[in-house]
C-alpha positions as CSV (number, residue, x, y, z in Angstrom):
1,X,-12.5,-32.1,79.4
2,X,-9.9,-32.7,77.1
3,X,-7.7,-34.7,79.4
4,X,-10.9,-37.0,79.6
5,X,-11.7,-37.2,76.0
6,X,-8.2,-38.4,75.0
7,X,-7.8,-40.7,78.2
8,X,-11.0,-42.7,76.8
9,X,-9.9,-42.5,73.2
10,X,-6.7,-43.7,74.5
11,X,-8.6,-46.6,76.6
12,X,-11.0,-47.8,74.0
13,X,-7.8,-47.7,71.0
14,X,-5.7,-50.1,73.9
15,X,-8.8,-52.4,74.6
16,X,-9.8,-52.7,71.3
17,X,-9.6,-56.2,69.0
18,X,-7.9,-56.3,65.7
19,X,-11.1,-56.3,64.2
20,X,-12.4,-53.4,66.1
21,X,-8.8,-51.7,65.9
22,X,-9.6,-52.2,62.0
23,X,-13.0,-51.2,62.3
24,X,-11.9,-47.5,63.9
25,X,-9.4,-47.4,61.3
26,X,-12.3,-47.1,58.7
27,X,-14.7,-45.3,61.0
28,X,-11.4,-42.3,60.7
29,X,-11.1,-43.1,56.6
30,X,-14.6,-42.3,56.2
31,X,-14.9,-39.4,58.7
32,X,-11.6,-37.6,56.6
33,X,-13.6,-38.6,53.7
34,X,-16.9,-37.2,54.7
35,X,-15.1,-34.0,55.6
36,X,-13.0,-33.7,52.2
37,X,-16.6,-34.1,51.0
38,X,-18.4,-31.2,53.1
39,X,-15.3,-28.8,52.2
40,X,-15.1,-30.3,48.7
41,X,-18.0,-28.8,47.7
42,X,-17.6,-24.9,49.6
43,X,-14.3,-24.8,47.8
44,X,-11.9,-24.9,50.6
45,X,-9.7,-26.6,48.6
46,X,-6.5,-26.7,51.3
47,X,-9.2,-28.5,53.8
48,X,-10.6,-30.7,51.4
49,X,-7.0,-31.3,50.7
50,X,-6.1,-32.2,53.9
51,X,-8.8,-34.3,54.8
52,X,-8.2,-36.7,52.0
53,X,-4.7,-36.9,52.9
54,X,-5.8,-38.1,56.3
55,X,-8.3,-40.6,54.4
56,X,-5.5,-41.4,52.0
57,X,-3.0,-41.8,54.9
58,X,-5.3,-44.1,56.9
59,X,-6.2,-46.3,53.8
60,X,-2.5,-46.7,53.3
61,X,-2.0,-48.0,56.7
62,X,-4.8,-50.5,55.9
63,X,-2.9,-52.0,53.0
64,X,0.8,-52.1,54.6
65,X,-0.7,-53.8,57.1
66,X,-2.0,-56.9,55.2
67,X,-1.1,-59.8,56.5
68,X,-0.4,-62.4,53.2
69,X,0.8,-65.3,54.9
70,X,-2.1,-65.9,57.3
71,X,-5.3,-67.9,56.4
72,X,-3.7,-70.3,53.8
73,X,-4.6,-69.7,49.9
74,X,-7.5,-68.2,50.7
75,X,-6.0,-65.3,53.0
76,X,-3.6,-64.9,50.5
77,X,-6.0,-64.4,48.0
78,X,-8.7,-62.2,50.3
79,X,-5.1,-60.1,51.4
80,X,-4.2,-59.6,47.4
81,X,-8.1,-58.6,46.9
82,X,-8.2,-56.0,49.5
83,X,-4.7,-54.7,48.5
84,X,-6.6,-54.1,44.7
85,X,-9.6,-52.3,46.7
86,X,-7.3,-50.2,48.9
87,X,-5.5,-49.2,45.6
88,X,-9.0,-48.3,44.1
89,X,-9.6,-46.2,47.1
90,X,-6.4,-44.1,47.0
91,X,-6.7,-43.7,43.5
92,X,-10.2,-42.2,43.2
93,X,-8.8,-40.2,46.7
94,X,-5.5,-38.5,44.4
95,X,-8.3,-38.1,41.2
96,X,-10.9,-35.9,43.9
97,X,-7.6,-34.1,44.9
98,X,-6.1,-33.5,41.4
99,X,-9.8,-32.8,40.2
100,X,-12.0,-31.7,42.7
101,X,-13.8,-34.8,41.7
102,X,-16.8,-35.2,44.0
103,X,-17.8,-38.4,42.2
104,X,-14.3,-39.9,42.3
105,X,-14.6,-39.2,46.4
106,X,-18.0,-41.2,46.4
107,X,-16.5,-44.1,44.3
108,X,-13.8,-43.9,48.0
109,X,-16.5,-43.3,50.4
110,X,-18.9,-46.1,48.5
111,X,-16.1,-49.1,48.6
112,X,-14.9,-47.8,52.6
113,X,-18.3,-48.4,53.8
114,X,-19.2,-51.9,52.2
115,X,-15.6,-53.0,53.7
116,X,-16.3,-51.0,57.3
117,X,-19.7,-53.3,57.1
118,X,-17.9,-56.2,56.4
119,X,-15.4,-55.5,59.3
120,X,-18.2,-54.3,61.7
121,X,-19.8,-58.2,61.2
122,X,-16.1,-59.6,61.7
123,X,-15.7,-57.5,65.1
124,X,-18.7,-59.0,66.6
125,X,-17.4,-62.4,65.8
126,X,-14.4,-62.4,67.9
């Protein structure tokens, strides 16, 4: 069953759009997230630990990957704008490590879903 599960995973990653490659990318950020969350709060602090480092890991990805050249000015701008919210995002992420800051994982988990709804209407686009 394994063999399977990875073999589709591996299909659907392959297959996949920018936008939809992008799209899992956030779907992983908020899972790690969610899980940092759920172990956040019955103090399993080396699994909450890990699972924002997989969050934090995923969200870096994001931003290395910005593409500033494409689109004109207004990619540009939209590419320096989502570098600011990714920043955001791994900031509150090291503050929830650091603290065991359940609100500072929410501020992380509110701004990943707004931009995975954002990316979920792009992905049908193309």
């Amino acid at each position: 069953m394994m063999n399977a599960t990875y073999e589709y995973t591996k299909n659907s990653v392959m297959t996949a759009s920018r936008a939809k490659l992008v799209v899992m990318m956030y779907d992983g950020a908020i899972r790690f997230a969610e899980q940092a969350r759920f172990q956040l709060k019955r103090n399993n602090h080396a699994a909450c630990g890990t699972a924002i480092s997989n969050c934090y890991n995923i969200v870096s990805e994001l931003k290395i990957a910005l593409d500033y050249e494409a689109g004109g000015e207004i990619g540009k701008r939209m590419a320096k704008d989502l570098a600011r919210l990714y920043t955001f995002v791994m900031d509150r992420l090291v503050e929830a490590n650091l603290d065991r800051d359940e609100s500072s994982l929410e501020a992380a988990l509110d701004v990943l879903g707004t931009l995975k709804e954002g990316w979920d209407h792009a992905a049908t686009l193309v």
